[in-house]
C-alpha positions as CSV (number, residue, x, y, z in Angstrom):
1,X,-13.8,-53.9,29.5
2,X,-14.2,-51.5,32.4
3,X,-15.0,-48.2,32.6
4,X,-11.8,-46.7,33.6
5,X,-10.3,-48.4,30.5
6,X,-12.5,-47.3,27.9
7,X,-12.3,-43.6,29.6
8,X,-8.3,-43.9,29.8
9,X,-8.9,-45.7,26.1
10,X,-10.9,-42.4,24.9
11,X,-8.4,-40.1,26.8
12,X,-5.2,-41.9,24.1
13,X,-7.3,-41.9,21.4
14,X,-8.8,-37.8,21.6
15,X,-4.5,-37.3,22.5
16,X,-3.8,-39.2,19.3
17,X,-5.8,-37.5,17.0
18,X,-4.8,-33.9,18.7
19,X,-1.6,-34.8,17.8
20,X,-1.9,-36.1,14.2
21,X,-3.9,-32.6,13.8
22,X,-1.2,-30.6,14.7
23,X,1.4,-32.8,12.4
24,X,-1.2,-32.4,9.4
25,X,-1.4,-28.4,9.9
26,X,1.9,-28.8,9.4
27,X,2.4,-30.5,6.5
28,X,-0.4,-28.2,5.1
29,X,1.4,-25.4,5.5
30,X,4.4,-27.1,4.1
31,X,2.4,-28.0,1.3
32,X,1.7,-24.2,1.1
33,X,5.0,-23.3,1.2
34,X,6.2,-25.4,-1.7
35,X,3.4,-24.9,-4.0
36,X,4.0,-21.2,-3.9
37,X,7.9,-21.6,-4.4
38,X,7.1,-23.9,-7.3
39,X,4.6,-21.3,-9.0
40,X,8.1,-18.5,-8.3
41,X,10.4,-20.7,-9.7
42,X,10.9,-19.4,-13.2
43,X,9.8,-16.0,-12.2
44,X,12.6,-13.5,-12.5
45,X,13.7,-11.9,-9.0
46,X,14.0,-8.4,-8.3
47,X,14.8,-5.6,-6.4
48,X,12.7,-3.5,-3.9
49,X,14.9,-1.0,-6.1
50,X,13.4,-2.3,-9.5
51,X,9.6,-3.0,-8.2
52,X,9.7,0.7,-7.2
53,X,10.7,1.8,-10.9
54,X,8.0,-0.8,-12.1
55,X,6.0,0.9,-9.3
56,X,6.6,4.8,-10.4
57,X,6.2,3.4,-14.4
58,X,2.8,2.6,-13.7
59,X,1.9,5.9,-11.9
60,X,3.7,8.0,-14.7
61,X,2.0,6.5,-16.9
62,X,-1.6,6.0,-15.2
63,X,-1.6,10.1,-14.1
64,X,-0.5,11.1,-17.7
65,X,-3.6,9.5,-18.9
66,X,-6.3,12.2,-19.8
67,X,-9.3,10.4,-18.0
68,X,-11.3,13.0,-19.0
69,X,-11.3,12.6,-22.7
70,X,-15.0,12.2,-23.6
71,X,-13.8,9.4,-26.5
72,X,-12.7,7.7,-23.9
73,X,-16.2,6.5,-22.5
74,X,-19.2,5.1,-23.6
75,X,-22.2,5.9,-22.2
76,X,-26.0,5.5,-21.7
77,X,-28.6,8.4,-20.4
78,X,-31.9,8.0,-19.2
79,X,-34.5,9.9,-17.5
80,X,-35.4,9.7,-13.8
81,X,-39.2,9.8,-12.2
82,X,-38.2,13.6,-11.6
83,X,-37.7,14.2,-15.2
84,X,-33.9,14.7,-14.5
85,X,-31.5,13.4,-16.9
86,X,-28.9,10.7,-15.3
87,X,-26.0,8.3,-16.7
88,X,-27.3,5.0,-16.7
89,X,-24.2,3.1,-17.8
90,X,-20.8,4.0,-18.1
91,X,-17.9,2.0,-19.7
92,X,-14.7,3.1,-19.9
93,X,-13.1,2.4,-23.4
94,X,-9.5,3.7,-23.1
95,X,-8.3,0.8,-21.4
96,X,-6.3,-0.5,-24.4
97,X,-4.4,3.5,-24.9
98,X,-3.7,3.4,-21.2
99,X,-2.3,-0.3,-20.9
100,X,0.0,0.8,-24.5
101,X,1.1,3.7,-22.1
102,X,2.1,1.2,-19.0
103,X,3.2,-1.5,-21.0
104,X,5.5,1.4,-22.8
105,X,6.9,2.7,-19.5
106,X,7.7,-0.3,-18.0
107,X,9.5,-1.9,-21.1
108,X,11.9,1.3,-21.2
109,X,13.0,0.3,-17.9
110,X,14.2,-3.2,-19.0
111,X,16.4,-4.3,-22.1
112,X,14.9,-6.7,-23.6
113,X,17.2,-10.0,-24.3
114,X,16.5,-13.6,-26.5
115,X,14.4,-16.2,-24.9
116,X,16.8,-19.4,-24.1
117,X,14.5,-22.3,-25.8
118,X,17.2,-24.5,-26.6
């Protein structure tokens, strides 16, 4: 083989693999496309009107919550190289009251009907 072949063969074969790149980005983002409509499918569909209630439920509910309630946290102190008392640790333990209080909002914007598993 000559040179001039083997360039013009190197030249088809760098086109040919440009091109199958660009075909496999996209089936890749087909693939994309129809894994995330496949994980939607039995999702129900909504509003911008409806996600907004959800939306305003959660903020209702998340402001109402009395943060600080000293119950509501568990703590650790310790004592710094200055002799000053800090917080080592702090946990929040309220977390099941204030997902009652979102779960409760949200549900009282929805009526709640039989599951079809017939």
């Amino acid at each position: 083989m000559k040179k001039e072949e083997l360039e013009k063969e190197v030249r088809l074969l760098k086109e040919r693999v440009e091109a199958n790149k660009k075909m496999s980005d996209g089936y890749v983002d087909d693939l994309a496309k129809a894994e995330q409509e496949l994980k939607d499918f039995n999702k129900p569909v909504l509003t911008s009107t409806q996600l907004a209630d959800i939306e305003a439920a959660i903020e209702r509910a998340v402001e109402d919550f009395n943060f600080d309630e000293p119950d509501s946290f568990e703590y650790d102190f310790s004592l710094s190289y200055e002799n000053r008392i800090e917080i080592e640790s702090l946990n929040f333990m309220g977390h099941y009251e204030l997902n009652e209080r979102i779960a409760k909002e949200i549900f009282a914007l929805f009526k709640e009907a039989e599951d079809d598993n017939s």
